[in-house]
C-alpha angles and dihedrals in degrees: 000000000000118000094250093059097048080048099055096041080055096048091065100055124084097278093216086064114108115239120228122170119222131210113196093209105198086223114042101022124240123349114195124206129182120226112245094172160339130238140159113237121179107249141189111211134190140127129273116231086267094062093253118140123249134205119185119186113232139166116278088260098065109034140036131271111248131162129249140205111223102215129176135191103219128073 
């Protein structure tokens, strides 16, 4: 998903809600975060053999900027 799409779908929700990500594990059922930020790193991304994605952290000279979403767990 592009910034400006996650930004659209949100512009259209009540802006005083709070915002929580969920991650619907196969094995243990859903695990909900709450979202404490948002930040750019500099990333290398590729596969493993398997087909999984990858994301290396790198200096900005060496990866793409990407954004990221700052969950925790507890809260």
């Amino acid at each position: 998903m592009k910034v400006k799409d996650l930004i659209d779908r949100l512009s259209k929700l009540d802006p005083q809600l709070d915002l929580y990500v969920v991650h619907d594990d196969i094995d243990h059922g859903p695990k909900v975060f709450y979202v404490d930020g948002v930040d750019t790193h500099h990333v290398e991304t590729s596969r493993s053999d398997d087909g999984l994605h990858q994301v290396k952290f790198v200096t900005p000279s060496e990866g793409r900027k990407m954004a990221f979403i700052d969950v925790v767990d507890q809260f």
